[in-house]
C-alpha positions as CSV (number, residue, x, y, z in Angstrom):
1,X,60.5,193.5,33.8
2,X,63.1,195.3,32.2
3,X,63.3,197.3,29.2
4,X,61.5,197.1,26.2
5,X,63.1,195.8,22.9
6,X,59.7,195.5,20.8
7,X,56.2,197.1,21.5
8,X,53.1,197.0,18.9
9,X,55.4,196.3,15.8
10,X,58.1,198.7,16.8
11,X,61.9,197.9,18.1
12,X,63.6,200.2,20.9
13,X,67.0,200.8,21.0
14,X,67.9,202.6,24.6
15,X,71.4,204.5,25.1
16,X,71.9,205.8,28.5
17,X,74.2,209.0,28.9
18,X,76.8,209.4,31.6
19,X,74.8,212.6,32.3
20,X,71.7,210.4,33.5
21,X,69.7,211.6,29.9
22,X,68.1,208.3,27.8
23,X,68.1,208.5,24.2
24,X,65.8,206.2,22.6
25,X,65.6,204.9,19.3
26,X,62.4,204.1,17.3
27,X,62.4,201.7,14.4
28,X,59.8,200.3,12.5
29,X,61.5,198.2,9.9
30,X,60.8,194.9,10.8
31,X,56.4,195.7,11.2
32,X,56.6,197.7,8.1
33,X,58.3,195.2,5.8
34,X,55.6,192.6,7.2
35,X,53.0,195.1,6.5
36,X,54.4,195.2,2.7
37,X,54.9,191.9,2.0
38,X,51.2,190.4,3.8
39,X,49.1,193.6,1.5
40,X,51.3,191.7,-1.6
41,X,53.6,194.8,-2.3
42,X,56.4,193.6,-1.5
43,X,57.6,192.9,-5.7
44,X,57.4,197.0,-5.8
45,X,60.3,199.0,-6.2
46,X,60.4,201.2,-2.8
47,X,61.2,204.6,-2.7
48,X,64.5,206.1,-1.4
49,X,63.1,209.0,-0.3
50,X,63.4,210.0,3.6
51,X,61.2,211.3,6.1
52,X,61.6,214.8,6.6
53,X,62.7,214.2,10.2
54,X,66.5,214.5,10.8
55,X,68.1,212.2,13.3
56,X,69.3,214.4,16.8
57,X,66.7,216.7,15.9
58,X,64.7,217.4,19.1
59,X,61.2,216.8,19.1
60,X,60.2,217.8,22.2
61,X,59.0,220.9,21.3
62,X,57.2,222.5,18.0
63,X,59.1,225.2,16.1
64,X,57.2,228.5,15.9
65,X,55.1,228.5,12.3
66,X,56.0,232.2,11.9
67,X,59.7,231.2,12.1
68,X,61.4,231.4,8.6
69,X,62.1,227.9,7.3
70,X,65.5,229.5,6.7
71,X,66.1,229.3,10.4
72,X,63.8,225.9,11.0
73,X,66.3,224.3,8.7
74,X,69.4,225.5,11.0
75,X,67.7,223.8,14.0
């Protein structure tokens, strides 16, 4: 079969390390733009904000809540 470039609206990007670890990249551009355009928003000025997940941030596993978000931010 192979690997998977698009799944349910969303595009994946695969990098394989020398190490034998995958990274894989998410994107949902392309669905989201389609979304916009077929609800008729697509004349509205988007915003520039990001998400507040950072790219190489790990999220396989959930920071302590008790953890200052002075340390959570060093992560």
């Amino acid at each position: 079969m192979g690997q998977v470039s698009f799944f349910l609206g969303i595009e994946l990007t695969w990098l394989h390390h020398n190490d034998g670890h995958i990274t894989v990249g998410l994107v949902q551009q392309s669905f989201t733009e389609t979304l916009i355009d077929s609800l008729g928003f697509g004349h509205i000025h988007q915003s520039t904000f990001l998400t507040p997940y950072r790219s190489g941030l790990s999220i396989n596993s959930i920071v302590h809540e008790s953890m200052p978000s002075s340390e959570r931010d060093e992560l």
